[in-house]
C-alpha positions as a printed NumPy array, in Angstrom:
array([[  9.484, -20.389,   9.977],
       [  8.575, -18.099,   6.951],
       [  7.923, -13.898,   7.281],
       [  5.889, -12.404,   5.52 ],
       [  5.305,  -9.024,   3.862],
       [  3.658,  -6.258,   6.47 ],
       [  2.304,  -3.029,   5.627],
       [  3.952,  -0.039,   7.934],
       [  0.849,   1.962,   6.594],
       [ -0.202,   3.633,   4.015],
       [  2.593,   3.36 ,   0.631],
       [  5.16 ,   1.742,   3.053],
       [  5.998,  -1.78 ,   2.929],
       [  8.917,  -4.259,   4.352],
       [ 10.672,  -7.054,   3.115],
       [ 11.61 , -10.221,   4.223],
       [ 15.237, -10.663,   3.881],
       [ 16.42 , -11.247,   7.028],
       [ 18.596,  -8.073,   7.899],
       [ 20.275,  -8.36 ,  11.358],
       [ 19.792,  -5.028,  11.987],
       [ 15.512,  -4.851,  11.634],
       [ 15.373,  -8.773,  12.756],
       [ 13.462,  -7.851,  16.042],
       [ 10.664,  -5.523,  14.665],
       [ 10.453,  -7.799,  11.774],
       [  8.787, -10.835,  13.764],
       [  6.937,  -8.897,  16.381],
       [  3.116,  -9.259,  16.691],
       [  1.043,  -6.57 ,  17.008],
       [  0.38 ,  -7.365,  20.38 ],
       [  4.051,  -6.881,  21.399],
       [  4.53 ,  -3.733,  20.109],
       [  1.485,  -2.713,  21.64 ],
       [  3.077,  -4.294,  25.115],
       [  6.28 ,  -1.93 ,  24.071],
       [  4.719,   0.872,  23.678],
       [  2.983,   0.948,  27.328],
       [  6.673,   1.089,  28.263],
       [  7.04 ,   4.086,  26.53 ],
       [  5.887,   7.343,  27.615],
       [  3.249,   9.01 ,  24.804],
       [  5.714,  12.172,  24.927],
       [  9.03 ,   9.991,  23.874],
       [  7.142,   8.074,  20.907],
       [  5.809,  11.457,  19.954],
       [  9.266,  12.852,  19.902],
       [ 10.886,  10.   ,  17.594],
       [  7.413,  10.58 ,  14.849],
       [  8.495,  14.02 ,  14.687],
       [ 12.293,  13.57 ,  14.559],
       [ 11.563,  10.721,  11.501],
       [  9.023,  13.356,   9.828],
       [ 12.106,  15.802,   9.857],
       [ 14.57 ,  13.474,   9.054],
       [ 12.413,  12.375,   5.632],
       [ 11.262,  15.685,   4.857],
       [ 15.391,  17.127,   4.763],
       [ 16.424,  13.636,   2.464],
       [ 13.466,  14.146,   0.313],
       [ 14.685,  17.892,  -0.178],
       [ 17.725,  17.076,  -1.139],
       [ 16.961,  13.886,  -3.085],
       [ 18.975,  11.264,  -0.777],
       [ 17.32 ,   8.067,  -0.931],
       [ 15.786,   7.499,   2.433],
       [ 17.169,   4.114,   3.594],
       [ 15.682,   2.21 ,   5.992],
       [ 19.472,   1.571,   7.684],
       [ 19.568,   5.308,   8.011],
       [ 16.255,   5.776,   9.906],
       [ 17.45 ,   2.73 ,  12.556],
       [ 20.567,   4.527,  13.161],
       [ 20.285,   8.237,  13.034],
       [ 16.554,   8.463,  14.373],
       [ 14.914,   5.19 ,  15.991],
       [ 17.875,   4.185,  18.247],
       [ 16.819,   2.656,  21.012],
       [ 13.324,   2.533,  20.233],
       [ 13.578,  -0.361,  17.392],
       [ 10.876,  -2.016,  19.716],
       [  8.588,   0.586,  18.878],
       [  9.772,   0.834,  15.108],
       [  6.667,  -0.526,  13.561],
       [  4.536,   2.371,  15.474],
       [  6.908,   5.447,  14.816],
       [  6.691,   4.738,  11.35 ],
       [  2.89 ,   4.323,  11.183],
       [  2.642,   7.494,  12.511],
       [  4.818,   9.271,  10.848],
       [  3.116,   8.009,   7.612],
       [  0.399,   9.649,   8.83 ],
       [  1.735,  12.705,   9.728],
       [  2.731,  13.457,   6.381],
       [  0.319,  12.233,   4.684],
       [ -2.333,  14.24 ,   6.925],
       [  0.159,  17.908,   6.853],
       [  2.049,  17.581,   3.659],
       [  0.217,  15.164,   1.453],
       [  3.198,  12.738,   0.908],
       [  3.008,   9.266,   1.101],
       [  6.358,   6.573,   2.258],
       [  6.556,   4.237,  -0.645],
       [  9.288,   1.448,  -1.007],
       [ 10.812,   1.289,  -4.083],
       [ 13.756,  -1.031,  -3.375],
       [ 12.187,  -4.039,  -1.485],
       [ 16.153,  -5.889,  -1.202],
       [ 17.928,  -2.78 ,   0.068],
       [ 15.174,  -1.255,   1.774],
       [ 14.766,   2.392,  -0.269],
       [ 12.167,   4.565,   0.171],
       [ 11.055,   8.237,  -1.215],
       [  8.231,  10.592,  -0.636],
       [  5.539,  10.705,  -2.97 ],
       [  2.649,  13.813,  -3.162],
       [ -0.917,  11.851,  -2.563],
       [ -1.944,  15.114,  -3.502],
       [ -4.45 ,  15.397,  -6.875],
       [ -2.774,  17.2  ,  -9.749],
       [ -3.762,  20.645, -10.905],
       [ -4.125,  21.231, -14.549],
       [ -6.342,  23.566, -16.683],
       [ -8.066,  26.251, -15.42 ],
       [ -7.596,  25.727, -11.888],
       [ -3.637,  25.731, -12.72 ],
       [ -3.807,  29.572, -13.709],
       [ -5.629,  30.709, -10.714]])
């Protein structure tokens, strides 16, 4: 049975290399996510987008790569059913607040920074 490549929204892509610890959210279906997440109270997903926006937000700051090992330990947890969804929105969280975009730039170990979306300022605008 072959994977393939899935976009987790906008700029954030994952790999097929069969890592143990993503194997579940890697070869669910839309449908069963969807099925997951009506076992999850709106509140508790809500709570896990907002701990991930954090958690990107302090490695960007302090230029840490942002591994996608780190975010299934220290923030998803238990909720690896949900994964897919928590880091949808959270992609759109910061893209919609902060202008940053998730982009994978190591597609075998999974690394990830923050990129502005935002358009850059130069000329006369820049002196204002």
């Amino acid at each position: 049975m072959s994977q393939r490549k899935r976009s987790k929204g906008p700029g954030f892509t994952q790999g097929d290399d069969g890592d143990d610890d993503f194997s579940l959210s890697q070869t669910q279906t839309h449908s069963q996510v969807q099925r997951n997440l009506e076992r999850r109270s709106p509140d508790e997903v809500n709570r896990k987008v907002s701990e991930l926006v954090q958690f990107l937000l302090v490695k960007d700051q302090k230029k840490i790569p942002i591994k996608r090992v780190d975010i299934l330990k220290k923030v998803i947890r238990e909720y690896k059913d949900v994964y897919s969804e928590i880091v949808n929105q959270a992609g759109r969280t910061l893209q919609q607040v902060f202008g940053l975009q998730l982009v994978e730039i190591d597609t075998k170990h999974h690394i990830y920074i923050l990129t502005s979306n935002l358009p850059r300022v130069e000329g006369e605008n820049l002196r204002r």
